[in-house]
C-alpha positions in Angstrom: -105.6 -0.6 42.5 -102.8 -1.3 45.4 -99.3 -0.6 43.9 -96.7 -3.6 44.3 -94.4 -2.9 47.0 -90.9 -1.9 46.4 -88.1 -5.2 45.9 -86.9 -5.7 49.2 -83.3 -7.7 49.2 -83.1 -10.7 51.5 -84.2 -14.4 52.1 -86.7 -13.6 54.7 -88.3 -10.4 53.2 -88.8 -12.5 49.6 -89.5 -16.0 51.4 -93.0 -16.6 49.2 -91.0 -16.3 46.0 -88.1 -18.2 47.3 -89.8 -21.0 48.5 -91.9 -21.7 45.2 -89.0 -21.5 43.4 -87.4 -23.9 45.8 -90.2 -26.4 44.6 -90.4 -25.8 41.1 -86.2 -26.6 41.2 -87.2 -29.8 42.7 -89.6 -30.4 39.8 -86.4 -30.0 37.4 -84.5 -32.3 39.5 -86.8 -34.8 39.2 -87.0 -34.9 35.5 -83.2 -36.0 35.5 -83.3 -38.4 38.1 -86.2 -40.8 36.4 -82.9 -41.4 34.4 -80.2 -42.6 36.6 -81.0 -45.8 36.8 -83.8 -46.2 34.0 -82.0 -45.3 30.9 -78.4 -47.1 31.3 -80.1 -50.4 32.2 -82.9 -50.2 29.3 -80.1 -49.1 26.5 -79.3 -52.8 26.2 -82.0 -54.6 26.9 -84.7 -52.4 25.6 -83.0 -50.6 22.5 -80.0 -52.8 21.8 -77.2 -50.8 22.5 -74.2 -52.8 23.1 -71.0 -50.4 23.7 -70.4 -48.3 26.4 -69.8 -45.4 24.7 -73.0 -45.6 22.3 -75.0 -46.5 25.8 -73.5 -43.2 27.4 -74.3 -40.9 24.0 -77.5 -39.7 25.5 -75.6 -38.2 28.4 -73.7 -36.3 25.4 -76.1 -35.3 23.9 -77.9 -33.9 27.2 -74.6 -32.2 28.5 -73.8 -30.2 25.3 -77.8 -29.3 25.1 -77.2 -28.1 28.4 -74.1 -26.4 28.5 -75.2 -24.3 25.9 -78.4 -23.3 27.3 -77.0 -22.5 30.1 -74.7 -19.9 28.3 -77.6 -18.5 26.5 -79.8 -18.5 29.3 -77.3 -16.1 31.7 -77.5 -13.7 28.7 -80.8 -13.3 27.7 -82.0 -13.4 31.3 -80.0 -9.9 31.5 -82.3 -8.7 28.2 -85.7 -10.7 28.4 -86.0 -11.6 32.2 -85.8 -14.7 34.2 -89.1 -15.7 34.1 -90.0 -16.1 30.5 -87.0 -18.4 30.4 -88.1 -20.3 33.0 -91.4 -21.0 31.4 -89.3 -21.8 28.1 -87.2 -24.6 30.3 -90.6 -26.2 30.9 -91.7 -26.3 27.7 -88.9 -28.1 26.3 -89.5 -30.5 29.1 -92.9 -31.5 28.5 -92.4 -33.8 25.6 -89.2 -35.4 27.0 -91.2 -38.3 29.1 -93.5 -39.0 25.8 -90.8 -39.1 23.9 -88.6 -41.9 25.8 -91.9 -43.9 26.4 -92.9 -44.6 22.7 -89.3 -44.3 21.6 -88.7 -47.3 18.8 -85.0 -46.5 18.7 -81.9 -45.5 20.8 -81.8 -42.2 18.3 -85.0 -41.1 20.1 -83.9 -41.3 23.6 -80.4 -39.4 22.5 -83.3 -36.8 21.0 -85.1 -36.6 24.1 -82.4 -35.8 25.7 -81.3 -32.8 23.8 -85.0 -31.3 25.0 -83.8 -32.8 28.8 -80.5 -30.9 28.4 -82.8 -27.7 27.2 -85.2 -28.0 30.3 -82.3 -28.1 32.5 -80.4 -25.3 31.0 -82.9 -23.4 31.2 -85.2 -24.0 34.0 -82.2 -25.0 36.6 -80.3 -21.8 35.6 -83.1 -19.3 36.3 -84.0 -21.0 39.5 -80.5 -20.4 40.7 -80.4 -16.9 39.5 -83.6 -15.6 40.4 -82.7 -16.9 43.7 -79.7 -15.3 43.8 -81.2 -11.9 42.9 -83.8 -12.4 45.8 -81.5 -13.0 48.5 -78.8 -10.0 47.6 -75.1 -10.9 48.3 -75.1 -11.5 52.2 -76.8 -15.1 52.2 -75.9 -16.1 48.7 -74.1 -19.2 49.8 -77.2 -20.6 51.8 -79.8 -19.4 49.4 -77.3 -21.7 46.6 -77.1 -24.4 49.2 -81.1 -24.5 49.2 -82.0 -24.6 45.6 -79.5 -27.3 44.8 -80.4 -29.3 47.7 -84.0 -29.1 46.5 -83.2 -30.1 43.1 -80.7 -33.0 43.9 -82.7 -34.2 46.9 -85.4 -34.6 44.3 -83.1 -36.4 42.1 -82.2 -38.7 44.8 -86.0 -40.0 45.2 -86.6 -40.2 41.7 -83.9 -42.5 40.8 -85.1 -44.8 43.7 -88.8 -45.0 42.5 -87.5 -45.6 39.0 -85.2 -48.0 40.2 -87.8 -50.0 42.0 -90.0 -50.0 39.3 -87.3 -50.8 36.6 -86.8 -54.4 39.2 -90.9 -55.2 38.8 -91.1 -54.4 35.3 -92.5 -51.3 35.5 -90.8 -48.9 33.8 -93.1 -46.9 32.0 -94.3 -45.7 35.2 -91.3 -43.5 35.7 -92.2 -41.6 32.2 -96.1 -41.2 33.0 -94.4 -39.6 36.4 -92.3 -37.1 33.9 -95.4 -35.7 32.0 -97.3 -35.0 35.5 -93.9 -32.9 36.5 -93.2 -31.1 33.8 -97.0 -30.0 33.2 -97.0 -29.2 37.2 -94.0 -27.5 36.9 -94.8 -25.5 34.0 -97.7 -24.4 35.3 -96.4 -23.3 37.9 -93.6 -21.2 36.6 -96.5 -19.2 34.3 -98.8 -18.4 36.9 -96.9 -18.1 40.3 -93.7 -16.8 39.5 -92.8 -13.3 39.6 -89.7 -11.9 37.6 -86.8 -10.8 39.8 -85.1 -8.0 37.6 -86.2 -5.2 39.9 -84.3 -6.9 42.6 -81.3 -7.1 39.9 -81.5 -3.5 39.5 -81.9 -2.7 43.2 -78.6 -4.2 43.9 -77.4 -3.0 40.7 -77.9 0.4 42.4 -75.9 -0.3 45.6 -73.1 -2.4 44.1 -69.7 -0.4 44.6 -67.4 -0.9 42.7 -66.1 1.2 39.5 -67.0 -1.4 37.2 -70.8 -0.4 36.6 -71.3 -0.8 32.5 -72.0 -4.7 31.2 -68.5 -6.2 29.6 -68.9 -7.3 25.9 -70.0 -11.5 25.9 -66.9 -12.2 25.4 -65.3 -10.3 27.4 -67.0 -12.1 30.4 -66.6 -15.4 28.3 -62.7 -14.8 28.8 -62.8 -13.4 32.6 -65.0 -16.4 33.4 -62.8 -19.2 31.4 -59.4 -18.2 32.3 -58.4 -14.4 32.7 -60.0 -14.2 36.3 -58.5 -17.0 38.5 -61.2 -17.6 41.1 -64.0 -18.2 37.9 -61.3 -20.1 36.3 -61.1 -22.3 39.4 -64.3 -22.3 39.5 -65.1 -23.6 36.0 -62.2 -26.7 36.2 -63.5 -27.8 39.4 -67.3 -27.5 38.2 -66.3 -29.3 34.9 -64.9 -32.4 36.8 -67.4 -32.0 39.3 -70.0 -32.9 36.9 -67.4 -35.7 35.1 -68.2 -37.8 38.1 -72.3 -37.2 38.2 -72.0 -38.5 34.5 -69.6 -41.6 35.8 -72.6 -41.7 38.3 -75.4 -41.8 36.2 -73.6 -44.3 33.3 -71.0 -46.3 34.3 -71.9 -47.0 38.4 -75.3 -48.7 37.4 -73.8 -51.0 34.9 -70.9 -51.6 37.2 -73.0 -52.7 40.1 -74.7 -54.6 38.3 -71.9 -56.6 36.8 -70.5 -57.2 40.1 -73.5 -59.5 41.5 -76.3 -56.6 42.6 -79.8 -56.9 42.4 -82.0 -54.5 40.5 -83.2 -52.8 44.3 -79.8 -52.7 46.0 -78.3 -50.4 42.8 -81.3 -48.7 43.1 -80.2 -47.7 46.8 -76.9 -46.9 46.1 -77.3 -44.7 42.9 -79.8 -42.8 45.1 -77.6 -42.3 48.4 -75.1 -40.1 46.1 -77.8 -37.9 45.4 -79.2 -37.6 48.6 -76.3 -37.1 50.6 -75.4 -34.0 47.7 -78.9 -32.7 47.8 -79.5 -33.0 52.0 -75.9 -32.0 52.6 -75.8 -28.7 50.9 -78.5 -27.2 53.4 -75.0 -27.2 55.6 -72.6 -26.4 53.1 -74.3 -23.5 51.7 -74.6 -21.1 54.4 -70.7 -22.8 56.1 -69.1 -21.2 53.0 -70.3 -17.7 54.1 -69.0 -18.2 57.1 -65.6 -19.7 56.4 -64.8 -18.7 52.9 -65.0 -21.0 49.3 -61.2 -22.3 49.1 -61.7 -24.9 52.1 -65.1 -26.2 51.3 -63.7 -26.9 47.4 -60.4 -28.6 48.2 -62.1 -30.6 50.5 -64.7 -31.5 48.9 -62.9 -32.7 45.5 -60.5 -34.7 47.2 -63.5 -36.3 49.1 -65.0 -37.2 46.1 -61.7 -38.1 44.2 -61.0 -40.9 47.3 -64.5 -42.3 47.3 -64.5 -42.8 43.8 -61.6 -44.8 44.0 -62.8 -46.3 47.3 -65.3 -48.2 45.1 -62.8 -50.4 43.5 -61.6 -51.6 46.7 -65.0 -52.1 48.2 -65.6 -55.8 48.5 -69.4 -55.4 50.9 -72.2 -53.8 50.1 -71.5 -51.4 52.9 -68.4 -50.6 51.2 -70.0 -49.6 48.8 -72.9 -47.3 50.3 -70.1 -45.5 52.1 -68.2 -44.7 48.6 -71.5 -43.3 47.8 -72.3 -41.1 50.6 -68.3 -40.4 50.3 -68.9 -38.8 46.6 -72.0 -37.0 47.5 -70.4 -35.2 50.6 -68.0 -34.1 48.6 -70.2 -32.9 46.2 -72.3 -30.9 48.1 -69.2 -29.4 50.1 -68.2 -27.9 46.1 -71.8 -27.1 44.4 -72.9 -24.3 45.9 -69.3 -23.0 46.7 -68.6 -22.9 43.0 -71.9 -20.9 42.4 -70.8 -18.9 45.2 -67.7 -18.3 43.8 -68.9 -17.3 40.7 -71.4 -14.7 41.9 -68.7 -13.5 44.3 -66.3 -11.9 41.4 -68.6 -10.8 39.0 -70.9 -7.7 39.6 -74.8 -7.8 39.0 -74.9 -6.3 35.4 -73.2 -9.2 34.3 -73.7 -11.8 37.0 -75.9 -14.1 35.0 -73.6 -14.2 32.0 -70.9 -15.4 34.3 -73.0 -18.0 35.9 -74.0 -18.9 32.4 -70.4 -19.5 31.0 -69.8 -21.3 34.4 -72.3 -23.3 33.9 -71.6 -24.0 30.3 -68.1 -25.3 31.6 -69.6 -26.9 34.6 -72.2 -29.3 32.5 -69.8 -29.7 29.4 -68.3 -32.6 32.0 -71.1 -34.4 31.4 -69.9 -34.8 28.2 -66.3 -34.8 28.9 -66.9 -37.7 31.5 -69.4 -39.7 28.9 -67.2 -39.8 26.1 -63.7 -40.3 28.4 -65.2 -42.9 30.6 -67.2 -44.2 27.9 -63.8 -45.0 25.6 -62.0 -45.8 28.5 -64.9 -48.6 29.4 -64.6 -50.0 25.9 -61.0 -50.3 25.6 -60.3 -50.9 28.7 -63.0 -51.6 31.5 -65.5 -50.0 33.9 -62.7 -50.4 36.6 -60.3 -48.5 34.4 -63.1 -45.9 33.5 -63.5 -45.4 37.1 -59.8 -45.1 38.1 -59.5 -42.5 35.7 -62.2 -40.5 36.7 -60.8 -40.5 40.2 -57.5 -39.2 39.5 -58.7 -36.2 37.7 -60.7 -35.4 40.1 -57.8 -35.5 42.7 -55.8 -32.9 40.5 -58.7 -30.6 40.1 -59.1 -30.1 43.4 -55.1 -29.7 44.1 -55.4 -26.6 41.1 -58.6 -25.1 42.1 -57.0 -24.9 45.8 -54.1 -23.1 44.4 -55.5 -21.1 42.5 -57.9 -19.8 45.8 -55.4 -18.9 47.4 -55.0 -15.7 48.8 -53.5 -12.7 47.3 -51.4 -9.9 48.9 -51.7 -7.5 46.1 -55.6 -8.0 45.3 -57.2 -9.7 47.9 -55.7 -9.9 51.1 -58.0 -12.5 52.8 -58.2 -14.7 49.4 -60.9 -16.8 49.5 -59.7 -18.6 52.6 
């Protein structure tokens, strides 16, 4: 019986691996996106939901599901391995899709999408560690920039199809769509895949720094949140980052709406924003190796702080669609930087507990941006909602730019 060939690190040498996990994180992608557009239209005239805030509670209850697997993902990948999480992502995803099709009331969506968060945490975080661990530290920007263009390329296309088939009535199309991708990408994750710690422990082996033993969770819950500059940086920007995805995915559809679109035309624009994110990071993966994390961030979340408030001044269409591919630049210029980041200043005995407590921060702005934009919507207006949103997003970028900037006494180059 041939013996398996020694881990090799690199994104050429592990390519097979990579590229399946490339499609499975597309898989996950899609399971969100048969939301954008579905979900905020049917609350109201499907289940009855009538405020804002009770219409965004599923996005609640999907961030906090998430946030937290993602934290308990980073750690137990470090103890049980990255793939039997993987296959655990999926299986909280397979009932999701049933669930929201016979749903009688709003409280099954919200619990649908406690199972969505789950699937995400888990199956989203593995397929960016695992790739991580594949690729070693040289090309961990493009290999980021890959895998999240995958998954939000794929999120992109879904929330079109849905869209379309929301306009012609269609809608429980989108769900029977769900079942065939989670039982795809389940099977593929327990078959195919191929755990990654022996490339963990290969890199392990020629990391150099004095820092060898794995800090206590907490320890790397603090260094993460605050203690360490560049993850705290990291973790504000990632939090407001998602803030806008979840104005994105609540408030924009019922805003366009309200302003005189068709069913088809929000359809396009809540996709573009996606797209652009998902396409876009194929550059802006790899450009952060080359020219460091601090530019591509401040950029990127002023970018997405002036489109957002470019959309209350758009009066066309067109207006409109460039507000869109305005936010999702921007978004892609910071995604993969932030993971970047993140697996930059943390070593690999404790890299997926970092990228865990990132994360946890990261997708808690779903919920953040649901509940503010939500309240702010009631009392308020979408306008107001959206104004709000924008600023913050302006000031996180102006504090995550500060914070990367460089360091005479620790690091000399920064993060420039």
């Amino acid at each position: 019986m041939p013996q398996p060939s020694p881990p090799v690190l690199g994104l050429r040498a592990n390519m097979g691996q990579f590229a399946l996990l490339v499609v499975i994180n597309a898989f996950v992608g899609a399971m969100v996106g048969l939301e954008r557009v579905v979900l905020p239209v049917l609350a109201g005239t499907r289940w009855g939901v009538e405020s804002y805030a009770a219409a965004l509670s599923f996005i609640v209850t999907f961030g906090l599901a998430k946030a937290l697997a993602n934290t308990v993902a980073g750690r137990l990948a470090e103890r049980a391995g990255r793939k039997k999480l993987l296959v655990l992502g999926w299986m909280f995803g397979l009932p999701v899709p049933l669930l929201l099709m016979w749903a009688p009331s709003w409280a099954w969506v919200v619990a649908a999408n406690a199972l969505l968060g789950l699937n995400q945490g888990f199956a989203w975080t593995m397929t960016v560690v695992m790739k991580v661990d594949l690729v070693g530290p040289r090309q961990r920007g493009l290999a980021l920039g890959i895998n999240e263009s995958a998954g939000y390329a794929a999120v992109s296309l879904a929330a079109l199809i849905s869209g379309y088939w929301l306009a012609a009535g269609n809608e429980d199309l989108t769900f029977l769509l769900g079942i065939a991708l989670a039982a795809t990408g389940l099977l593929l994750s327990l078959v195919f895949v191929h755990d990654t710690m022996d490339h963990v422990a290969l890199e392990h082996g020629q990391h150099n720094t004095a820092e060898e033993a794995t800090p206590a969770w907490r320890e790397i819950f603090a260094r993460t949140t605050w203690r360490e500059r560049h993850l705290h940086a990291a973790s504000q920007a990632g939090m407001v980052n998602n803030m806008n995805d979840g104005l994105a995915w609540g408030i924009l559809p019922l805003f366009f709406l309200q302003s005189g679109l068709g069913g088809e035309q929000t359809a396009w624009l809540l996709a573009l924003y996606p797209f652009v994110w998902g396409v876009g990071q194929l550059l802006t993966g790899g450009l952060s190796d080359r020219v460091g994390r601090r530019g591509p961030i401040a950029l990127g979340m002023a970018l997405q702080g002036v489109s957002i408030l470019l959309l209350l001044q758009a009066e066309h269409t067109v207006g409109l669609a460039t507000a869109m591919i305005g936010m999702g630049a921007g978004t892609a210029l910071v995604y993969p930087t932030l993971l970047a980041v993140v697996s930059d200043h943390s070593a690999p005995s404790w890299r997926a507990s970092a990228l865990g407590v990132y994360r946890l921060w990261r997708d808690g702005g779903y919920v953040v941006g649901a509940v503010l934009s939500g309240l702010l919507a009631d009392a308020l207006g979408l306008e107001e909602a959206i104004l709000g949103i924008g600023i913050l997003t302006l000031l996180s970028g102006l504090w995550a730019a500060w914070l990367l900037r460089p360091s005479e006494e620790n690091d000399p180059q920064g993060d420039q």
